[in-house]
N, C-alpha and C positions, 0 to 999 in steps of 0.2 A: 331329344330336347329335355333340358333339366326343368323339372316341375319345381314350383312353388315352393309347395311345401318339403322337398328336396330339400330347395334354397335355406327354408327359414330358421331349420337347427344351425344350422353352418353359420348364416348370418347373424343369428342370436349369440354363438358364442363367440365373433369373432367382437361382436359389441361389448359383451362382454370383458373378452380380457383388454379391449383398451382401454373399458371403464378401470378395469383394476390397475392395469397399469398406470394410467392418469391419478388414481387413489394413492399409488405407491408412491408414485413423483413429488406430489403434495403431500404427501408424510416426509418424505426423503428432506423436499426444501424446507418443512417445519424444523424440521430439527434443525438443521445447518445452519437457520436463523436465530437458533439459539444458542449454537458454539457459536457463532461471531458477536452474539449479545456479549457473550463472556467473552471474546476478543478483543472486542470496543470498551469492557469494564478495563479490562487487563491495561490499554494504551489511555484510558482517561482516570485510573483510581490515583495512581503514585501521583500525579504531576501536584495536586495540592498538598501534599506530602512532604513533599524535596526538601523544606527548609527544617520541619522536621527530622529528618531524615539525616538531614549534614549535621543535627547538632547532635544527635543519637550516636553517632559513627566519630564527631571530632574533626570534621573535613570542613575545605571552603566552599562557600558556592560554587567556583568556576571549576571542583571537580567534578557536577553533575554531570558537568560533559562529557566526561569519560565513560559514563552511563550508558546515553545515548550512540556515541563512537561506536562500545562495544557491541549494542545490538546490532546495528545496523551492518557490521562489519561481517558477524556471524552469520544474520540473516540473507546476506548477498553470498556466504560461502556454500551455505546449504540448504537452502531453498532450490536450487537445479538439481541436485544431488537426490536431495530427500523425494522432490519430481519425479526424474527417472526413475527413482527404486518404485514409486507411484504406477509407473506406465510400465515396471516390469511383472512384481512381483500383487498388484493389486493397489487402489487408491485407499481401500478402508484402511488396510493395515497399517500403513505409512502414516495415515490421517492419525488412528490410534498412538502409533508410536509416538508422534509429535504431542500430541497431547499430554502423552504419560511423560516425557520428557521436560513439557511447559510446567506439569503438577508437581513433581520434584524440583526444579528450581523455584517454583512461586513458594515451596514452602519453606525451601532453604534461606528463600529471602525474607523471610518472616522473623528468621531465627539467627540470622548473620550480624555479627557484630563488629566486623571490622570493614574496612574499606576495602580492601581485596576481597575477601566472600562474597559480600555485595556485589563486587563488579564482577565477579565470574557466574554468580546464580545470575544478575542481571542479564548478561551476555546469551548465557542458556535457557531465558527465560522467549526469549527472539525466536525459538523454533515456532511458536504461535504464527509467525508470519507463514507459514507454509499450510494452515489452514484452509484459506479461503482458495489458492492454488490448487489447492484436491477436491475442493467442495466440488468445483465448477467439474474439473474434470470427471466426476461421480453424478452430478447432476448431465451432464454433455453424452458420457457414453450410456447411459439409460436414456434420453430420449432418444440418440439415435437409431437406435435398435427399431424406431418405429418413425423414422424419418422424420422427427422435427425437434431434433438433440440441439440447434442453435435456436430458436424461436421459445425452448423452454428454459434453455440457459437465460438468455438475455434476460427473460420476467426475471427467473429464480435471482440474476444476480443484483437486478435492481432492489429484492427485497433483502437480498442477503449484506450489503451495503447501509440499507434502513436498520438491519440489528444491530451492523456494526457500531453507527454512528448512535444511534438510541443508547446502546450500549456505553460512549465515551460519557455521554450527559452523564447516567445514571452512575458511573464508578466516579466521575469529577465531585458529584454533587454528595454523594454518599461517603467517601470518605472521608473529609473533614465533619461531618455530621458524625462517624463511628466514632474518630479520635476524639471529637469533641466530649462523645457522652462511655469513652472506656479512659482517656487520658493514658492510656497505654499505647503504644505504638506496632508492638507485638503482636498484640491482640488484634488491632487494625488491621494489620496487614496477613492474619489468618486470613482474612474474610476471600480474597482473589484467590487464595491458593484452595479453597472448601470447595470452590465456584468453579473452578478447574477440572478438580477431582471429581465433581457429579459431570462436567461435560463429558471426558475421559471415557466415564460410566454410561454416558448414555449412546457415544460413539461406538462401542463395544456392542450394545444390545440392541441400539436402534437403527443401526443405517447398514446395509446390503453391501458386498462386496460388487465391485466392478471386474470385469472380466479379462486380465492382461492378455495383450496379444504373448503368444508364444515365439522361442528363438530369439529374444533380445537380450543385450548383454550388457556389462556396467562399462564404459569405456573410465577406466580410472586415471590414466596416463591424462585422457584428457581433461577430466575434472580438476587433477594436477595443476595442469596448466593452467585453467581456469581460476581454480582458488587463488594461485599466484599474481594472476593480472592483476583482479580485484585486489586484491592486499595490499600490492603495491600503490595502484592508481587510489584508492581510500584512502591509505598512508599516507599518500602527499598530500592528497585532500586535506586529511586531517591536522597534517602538520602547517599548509596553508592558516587553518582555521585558528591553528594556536598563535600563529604570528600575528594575527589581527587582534586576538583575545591581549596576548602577553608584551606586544608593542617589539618583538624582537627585531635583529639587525638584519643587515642587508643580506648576510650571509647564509641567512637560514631555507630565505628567497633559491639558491642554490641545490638545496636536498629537496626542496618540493620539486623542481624541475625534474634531478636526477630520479627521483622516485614515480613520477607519471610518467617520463620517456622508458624508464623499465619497465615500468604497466605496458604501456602502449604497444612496444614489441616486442614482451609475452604474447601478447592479443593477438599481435600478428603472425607471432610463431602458432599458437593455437588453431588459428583460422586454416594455415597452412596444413597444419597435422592433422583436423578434423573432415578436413574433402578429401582426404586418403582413408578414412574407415570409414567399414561394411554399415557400424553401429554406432555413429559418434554419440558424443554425448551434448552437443548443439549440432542440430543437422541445418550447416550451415547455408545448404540448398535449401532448404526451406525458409529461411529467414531470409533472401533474396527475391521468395516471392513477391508480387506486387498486393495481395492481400496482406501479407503478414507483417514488411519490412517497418509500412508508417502507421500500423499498430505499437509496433515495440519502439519508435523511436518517438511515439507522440507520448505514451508511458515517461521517457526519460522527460521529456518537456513539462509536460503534468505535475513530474515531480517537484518539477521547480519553485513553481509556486503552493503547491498542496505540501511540500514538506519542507522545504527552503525559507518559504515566507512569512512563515508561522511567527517564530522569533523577532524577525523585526515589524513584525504588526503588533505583537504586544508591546514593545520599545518605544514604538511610537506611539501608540497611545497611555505610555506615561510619561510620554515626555512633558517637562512644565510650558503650558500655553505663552509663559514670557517670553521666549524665545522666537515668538512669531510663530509657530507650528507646533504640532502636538497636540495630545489631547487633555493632558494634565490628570488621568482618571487614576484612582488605585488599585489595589489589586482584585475586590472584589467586580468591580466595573469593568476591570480587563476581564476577567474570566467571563461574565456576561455577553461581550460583545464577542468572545468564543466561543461561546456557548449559541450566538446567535448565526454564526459562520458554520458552526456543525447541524443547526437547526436548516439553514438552506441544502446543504451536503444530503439532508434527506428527501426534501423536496426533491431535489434534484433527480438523484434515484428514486424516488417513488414516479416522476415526470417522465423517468428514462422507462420503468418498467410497464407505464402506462403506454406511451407515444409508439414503442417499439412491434407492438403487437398491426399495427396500421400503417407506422411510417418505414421509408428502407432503410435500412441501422447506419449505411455508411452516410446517410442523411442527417440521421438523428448524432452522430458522432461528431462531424463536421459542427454542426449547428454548439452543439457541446461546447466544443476548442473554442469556438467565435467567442462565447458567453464567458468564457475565460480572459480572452482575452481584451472583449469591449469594460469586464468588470473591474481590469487593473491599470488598462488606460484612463479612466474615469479620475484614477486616484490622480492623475498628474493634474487637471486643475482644479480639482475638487476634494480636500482632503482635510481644510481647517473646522469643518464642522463633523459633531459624534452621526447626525443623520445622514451623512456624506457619505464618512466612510461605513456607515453599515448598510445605506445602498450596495455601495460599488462592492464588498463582500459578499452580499446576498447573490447578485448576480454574478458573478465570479465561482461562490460556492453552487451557484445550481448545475453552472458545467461542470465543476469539478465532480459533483456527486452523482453525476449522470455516465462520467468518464473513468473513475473508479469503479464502478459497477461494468461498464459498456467493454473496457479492454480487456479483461479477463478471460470475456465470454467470445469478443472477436478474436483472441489469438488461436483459440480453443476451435474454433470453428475454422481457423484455416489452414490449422493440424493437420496433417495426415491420420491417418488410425493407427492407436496403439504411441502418440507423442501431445495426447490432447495435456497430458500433466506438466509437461515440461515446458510447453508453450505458451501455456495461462501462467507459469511460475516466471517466465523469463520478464511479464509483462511489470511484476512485481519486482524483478531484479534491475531494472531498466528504470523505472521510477525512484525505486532507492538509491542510483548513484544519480539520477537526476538532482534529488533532494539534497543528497552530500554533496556534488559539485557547488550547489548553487549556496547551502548552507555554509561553505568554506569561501567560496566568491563575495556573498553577502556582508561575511563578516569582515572582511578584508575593507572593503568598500565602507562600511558604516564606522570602523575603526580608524580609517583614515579621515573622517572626518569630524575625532573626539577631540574636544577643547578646540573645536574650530570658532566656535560662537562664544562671548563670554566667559571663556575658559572653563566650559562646564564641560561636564563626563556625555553630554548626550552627543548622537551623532548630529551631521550636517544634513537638513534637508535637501543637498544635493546627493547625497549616501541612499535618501529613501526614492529620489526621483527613480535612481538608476534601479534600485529594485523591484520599484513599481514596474521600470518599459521595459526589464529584461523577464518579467515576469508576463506582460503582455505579449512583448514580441514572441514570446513561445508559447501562450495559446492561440496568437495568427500564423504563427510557422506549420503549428501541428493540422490545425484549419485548412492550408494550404499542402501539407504534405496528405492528408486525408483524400484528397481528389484525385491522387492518384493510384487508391484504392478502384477494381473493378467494381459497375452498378451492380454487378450481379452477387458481390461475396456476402459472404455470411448471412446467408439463405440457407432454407433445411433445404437438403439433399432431395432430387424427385423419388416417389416411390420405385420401389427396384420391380 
């Protein structure tokens, strides 16, 4: 029989190293909360800028869009890409590269004086999105090692969501405050690319490498493929968006079509070629899981509203109160009541990283989508007052913020080993064409209904009804595809 005192070195040290290890984790998520501080600066510093910006360069307003286009377009090509190399080769180092990648465009765009440099450092600035996709994954395969890799993600990523969003206030509020008190715009715009270069630095010295499974391999042919779909399916997106923007003719209606039936059966040829290798580069089996499939497609719904709807909630609330609707506010007031919508987005994830640790996640997700979707029905009859609608966002942004934190962590958990990077990235590629579909829908819809009223430029409140319930109906869709999620998924693994 084993004595005691046997017992008690062994059991000292094994307390021990889970104290360290649990020290580690909590360094590990300290930092990670401060690259996405600097992530959340990077997506909230330029937007008070723009106007500045177009008259620096000589441009119109309605080329900002091309700004935006190009991130989002880059960020959906290489975000899986930059993944897998994540789950092959190591997640710091990949995390590094992207970084060192984001610090060289942030500072070329500091220094760019024409409208094509701009749009290409912009474009290359978009690798930041592949951040938060390796966090999780680096946070995921260190806890599993000790059997609770999903119950320590889940916290980590509701905090790591709070830096983000913390992070959009302080680059919104702080940059007009810089330009104000340098009247330089150069100067201004050092400041995110400084903020880059010390994260860069501290990704390098401060955070641990994760461990790649060994024998995996790049499937390029099907990246190929993949890039292709996207591009194409974006491209029509995109050129949707300009026909609602530009007012063009019927004909244009034409090459959107031709351009998303090319996407669509890429997709299909991809899907085909991908259950024929050993090492795809989407393992299409596993996205057919019943954990993982209404993970990734409640992402694309999420998107809809969390990046679609952005645009016309500012729209509307400048539109002039004469018109029977609207909220007639300026610009500073509009950014407040953004500013009040990112202020729930952290509730929310602070809610999520709180509730998760007691309630079962596919519960606490579920309940998410609902809040989503009760906060954007509200808007159809309740919409003519400013305390209306910064209810019906409040509650709205608390599932969102709870659901950008929560998807990451559930794809990550229903990974297999050795595919946790590509899984939390797809969650991000699946919401960015959510947001572009619904951003080129939206605009279509709000466009058709300019000079409806008084022959003014604003749209028709029938333009914003339908963006409000297509915006609900997909956080009750996602609500409803969520349940058929097993009670048991994304639970840590039993001790082995």
């Amino acid at each position: 029989m084993t004595s005691k005192s046997a017992l008690g070195p062994l059991a000292t040290a094994t307390a021990s190293v889970r104290s360290s290890t649990v020290g580690v984790t909590a360094a590990l998520i300290g930092w990670f909360v401060l690259v996405e501080l600097v992530s959340g600066i990077l997506q909230g510093y330029y937007v008070p800028l723009f106007s500045d910006i177009v008259t620096t360069l000589g441009i119109h307003d309605s080329d900002v869009n091309w700004f935006e286009a190009s991130q989002l377009l880059l960020s959906a090509l290489v975000v899986p890409i930059l993944a897998k190399l994540g789950d092959m080769y190591g997640h710091k180092k990949i995390l590094l590269v992207a970084a060192i990648l984001t610090a060289g465009a942030t500072w070329w765009l500091a220094f760019a004086t024409s409208f094509w440099s701009f749009l290409i450092a912009w474009a290359l600035q978009g690798f930041y999105v592949v951040w938060l996709p390796l966090e999780i994954a680096l946070i995921f395969e260190r806890g599993r090692r000790q059997q609770r890799g999903v119950s320590t993600t889940r916290r980590a990523a509701g905090l790591l969501v709070v830096g983000l969003q913390a992070g959009a206030i302080i680059g919104a509020l702080a940059a007009g405050r810089i330009f104000a008190a340098t009247q330089d715009l150069t100067t201004t715009l050092i400041v995110p690319a400084v903020a880059v270069t010390l994260v860069a630095v501290v990704i390098w010295f401060g955070v641990p490498e994760s461990k790649p499974e060994p024998g995996r391999s790049l499937d390029l042919w099907g990246f190929v493929l993949l890039a292709w779909g996207l591009l194409l399916v974006t491209g029509g997106l995109a050129w949707m968006r300009m026909i609602g923007e530009l007012g063009l003719g019927a004909d244009a209606w034409t090459w959107v079509i031709v351009l998303i039936a090319l996407g669509l059966a890429v997709f299909a040829l991809f899907v085909r070629y991908e259950l024929r290798q050993q090492d795809p580069a989407i393992d299409i089996r596993v996205l057919r899981r019943s954990e993982m499939w209404p993970v990734q497609v409640t992402a694309f719904l999420i998107g809809i509203s969390l990046l679609g709807a952005q645009g016309p909630l500012s729209t509307y609330a400048g539109t002039d109160r004469s018109l029977g609707y609207g909220l007639g506010l300026d610009a500073t007031e509009r950014s407040n009541i953004i500013g009040v919508y990112l202020v729930s987005l952290i509730v929310g994830a602070i809610l999520f990283a709180v509730t998760s640790r007691r309630a079962s996640p596919r519960i606490v997700l579920i309940v998410a989508a609902l809040l989503v979707g009760v906060g954007y029905t509200l808007f159809l009859p309740f919409h003519l007052e400013l305390w209306q609608v910064l209810l019906n966002l409040c509650i709205a942004g608390l599932g969102c913020g709870a659901l950008v934190g929560a998807l990451p962590a559930a794809a990550a958990a229903a990974a297999p080993l050795g595919q946790t990077g590509v899984a939390s990235a797809l969650t991000n590629t699946t919401k960015t064409i959510g947001g572009t579909f619904s951003s080129a829908v939206f605009g279509v819809v709000l466009a058709a209904g300019v000079g409806a009223v008084a022959s003014q430029t604003a749209a028709s409140l029938g333009g914003y009804m339908t963006v409000w319930a297509v915006c609900a109906g997909g956080g009750f869709l996602a609500a409803v595809l969520l349940l058929f999620v097993p009670k048991v998924a994304f639970a840590d693994a039993p001790p082995a």
